[in-house]
N, C-alpha and C positions, 0 to 999 in steps of 0.2 A: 783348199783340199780338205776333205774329212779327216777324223783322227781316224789313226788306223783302225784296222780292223779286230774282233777280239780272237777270231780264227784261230785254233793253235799251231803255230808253226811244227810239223813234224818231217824233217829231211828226209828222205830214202839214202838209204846207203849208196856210195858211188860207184860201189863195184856192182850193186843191181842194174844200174844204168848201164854201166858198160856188157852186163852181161844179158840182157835184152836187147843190146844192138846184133849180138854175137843170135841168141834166138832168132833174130827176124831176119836175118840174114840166112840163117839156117833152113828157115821153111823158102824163103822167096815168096812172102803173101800176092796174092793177084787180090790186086785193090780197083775196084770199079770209082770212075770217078764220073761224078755228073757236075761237071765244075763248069765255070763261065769263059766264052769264046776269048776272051783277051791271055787266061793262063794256062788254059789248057795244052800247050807244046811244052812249059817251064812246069808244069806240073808232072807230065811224064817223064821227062829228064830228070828230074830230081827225083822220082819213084827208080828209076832203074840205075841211076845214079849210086844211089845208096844200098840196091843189093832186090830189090821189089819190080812186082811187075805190073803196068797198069793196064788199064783198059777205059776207054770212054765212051764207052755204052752208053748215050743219055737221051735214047726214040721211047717214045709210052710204049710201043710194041715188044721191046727187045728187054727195057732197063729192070724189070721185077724178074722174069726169068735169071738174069745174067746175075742178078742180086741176090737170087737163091746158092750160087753156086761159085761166086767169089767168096775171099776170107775179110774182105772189108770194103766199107763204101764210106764214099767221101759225097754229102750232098752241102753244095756253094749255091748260094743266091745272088751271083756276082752280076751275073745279067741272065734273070727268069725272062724264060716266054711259057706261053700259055700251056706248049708240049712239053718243055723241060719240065716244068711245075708238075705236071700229069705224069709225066716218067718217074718225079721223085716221088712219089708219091706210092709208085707199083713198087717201086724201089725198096723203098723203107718197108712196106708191107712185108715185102719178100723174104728182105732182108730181120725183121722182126719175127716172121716164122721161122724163119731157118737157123736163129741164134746169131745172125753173123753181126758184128759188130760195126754201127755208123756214126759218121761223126756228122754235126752240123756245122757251118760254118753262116754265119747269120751277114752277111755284106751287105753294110749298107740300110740294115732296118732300123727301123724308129722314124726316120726322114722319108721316108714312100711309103705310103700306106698300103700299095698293092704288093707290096715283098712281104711287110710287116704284117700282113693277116695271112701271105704263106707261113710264115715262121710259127707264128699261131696254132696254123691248123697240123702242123708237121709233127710238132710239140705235143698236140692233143693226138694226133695219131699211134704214135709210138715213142716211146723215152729213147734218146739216143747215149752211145757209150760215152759221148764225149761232145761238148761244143766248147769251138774254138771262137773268139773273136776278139776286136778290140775293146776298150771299155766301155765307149758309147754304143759298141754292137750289145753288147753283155749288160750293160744298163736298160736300153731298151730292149731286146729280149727279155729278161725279168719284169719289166712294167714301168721302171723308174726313168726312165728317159727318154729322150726325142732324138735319137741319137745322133750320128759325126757329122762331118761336113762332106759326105758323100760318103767314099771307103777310109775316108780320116779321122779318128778319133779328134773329139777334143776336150778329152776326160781322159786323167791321171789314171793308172791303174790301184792303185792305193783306193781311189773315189768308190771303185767295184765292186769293191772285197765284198762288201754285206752281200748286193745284189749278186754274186755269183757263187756265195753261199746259198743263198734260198732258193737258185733258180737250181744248180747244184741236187739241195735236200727233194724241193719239190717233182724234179724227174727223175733224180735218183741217178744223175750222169754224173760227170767230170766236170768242172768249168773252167780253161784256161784262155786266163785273160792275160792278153799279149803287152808287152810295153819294154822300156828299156831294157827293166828286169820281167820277167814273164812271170806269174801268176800262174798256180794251180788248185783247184781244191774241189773234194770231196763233198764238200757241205761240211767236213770234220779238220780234217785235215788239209794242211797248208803247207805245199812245197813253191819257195822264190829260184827261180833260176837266171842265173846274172851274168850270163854268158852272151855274146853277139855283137853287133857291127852296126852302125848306122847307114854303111851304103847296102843292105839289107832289105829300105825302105827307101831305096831308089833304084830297086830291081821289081819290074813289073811281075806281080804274083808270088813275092816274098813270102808274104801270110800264106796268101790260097795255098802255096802248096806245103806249107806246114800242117795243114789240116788232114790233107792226104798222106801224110807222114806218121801222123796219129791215127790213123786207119790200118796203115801197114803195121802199125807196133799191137795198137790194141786187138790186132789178129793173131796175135802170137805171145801174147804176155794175158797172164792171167787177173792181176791187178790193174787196172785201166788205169790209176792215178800213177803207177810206174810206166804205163804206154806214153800217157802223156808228157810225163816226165822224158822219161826216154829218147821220145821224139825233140824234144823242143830244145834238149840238150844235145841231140847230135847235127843238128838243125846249125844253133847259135855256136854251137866250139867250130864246126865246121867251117864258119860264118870268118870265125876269128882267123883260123888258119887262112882260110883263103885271102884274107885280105892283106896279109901279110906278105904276098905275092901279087896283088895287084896295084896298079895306078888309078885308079878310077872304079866306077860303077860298071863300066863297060867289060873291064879285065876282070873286074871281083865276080861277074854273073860265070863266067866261064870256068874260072877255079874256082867257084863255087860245086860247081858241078865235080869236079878234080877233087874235090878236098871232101866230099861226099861219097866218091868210089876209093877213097885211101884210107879214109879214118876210119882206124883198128878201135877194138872195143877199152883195151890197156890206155891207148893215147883218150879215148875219152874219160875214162875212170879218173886218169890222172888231171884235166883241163877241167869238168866238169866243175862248175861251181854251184852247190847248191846249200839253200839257206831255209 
């Protein structure tokens, strides 16, 4: 493992978090999601779940229109095809003219070269408010690495830090690199959040749909590194609570779901752990 990072740790307040769940609940963001066939049902469940509404407009004909007029978009590389690639693409545009806030979610690059020169060109298109990934997604996204062993890291998030500072400074986004403890930063600033479950990462589209989470937040919170935050912390306490009611991964995905339409903004102020 690298020595850490020199990043300065700067916390947000916990009652900011709670009170950007209470915002985005407030608006109901309509979050367009161009996400991959496998999470797309667990991603809108967990969008309406938590107070948000989606939509998965992801045809080249329809997704820049629809991306003019959403409050956030969620673009996942989870499984590109030639049209979904073409639709993010209107997508981001649209959503780049219109101010609205998108997140990237990089799955899987570094290890295929044909996702990994989308990412590239996506990158070079327009800066996104936010890219989420693991730390071999967030490694090789930055340039330094080959990344996971599919959608699997196999790199420590500690390993990232630099690479999701400069990838961070250079597009002028968010970078929340995901792990035990999650990873946030600015390029400046360095928020750890230490909250969540391991049967988490044995619920298919765990991640994916944290990303679309981070869309819904940085549609309604002015500070993108409190969207982030915000999300990832209602995301992982949610995470905890549910599992405290379930047997398995099977019971955890369902009060998962439960434990996302109850948790109040107080109960996460107070569970929120952040470093």
């Amino acid at each position: 493992m690298s020595a850490p990072s020199s990043v300065p740790t700067v916390p947000l307040d916990a009652a900011a978090v709670g009170e950007a769940l209470a915002a985005m609940r407030g608006h109901a963001p309509l979050v367009q999601c161009l996400t991959n066939v496998v999470v797309a049902q667990w991603t809108a469940n967990v969008l309406l779940a938590v107070g948000a509404s989606p939509s998965m407009v992801d045809n080249p004909e329809e997704a820049g229109p629809f991306a003019a007029v959403a409050d956030g978009v969620l673009v996942n590389l989870g499984t590109p095809q030639e049209a979904t690639v073409a639709a993010m693409h209107g997508a981001v545009s649209a959503a780049a003219a219109a101010g609205t806030p998108w997140v990237l979610d990089p799955v899987g690059v570094g290890g295929l070269a044909w996702r990994s020169r989308v990412v590239v060109d996506l990158l070079a298109h327009a800066s996104p408010a936010l890219v989420r990934g693991n730390p071999s997604e967030i490694l090789a996204s930055a340039g330094g690495g080959s990344g996971g062993r599919g959608p699997e890291s196999v790199d420590a998030a500690e390993d990232a830090l630099d690479a999701g500072r400069a990838l961070a400074r250079e597009h002028g986004t968010i970078v929340a690199v995901s792990g035990e403890v999650d990873h946030l930063t600015d390029g400046t600033r360095l928020v750890r959040v230490a909250n969540g479950h391991r049967w988490l990462t044995q619920v298919t589209g765990g991640g994916c749909a944290l990303g679309a989470l981070m869309a819904a937040f940085a549609a309604t919170t002015d500070d993108p590194l409190l969207a982030a935050t915000a999300a990832t912390a209602t995301y992982t306490v949610a995470a905890e609570v549910a599992a405290e009611r379930a047997a398995g991964p099977g019971s955890f995905a369902v009060a998962l779901l439960d434990s996302l339409a109850t948790l109040n903004p107080q109960e996460l102020t107070e569970k929120v752990m952040l470093r």
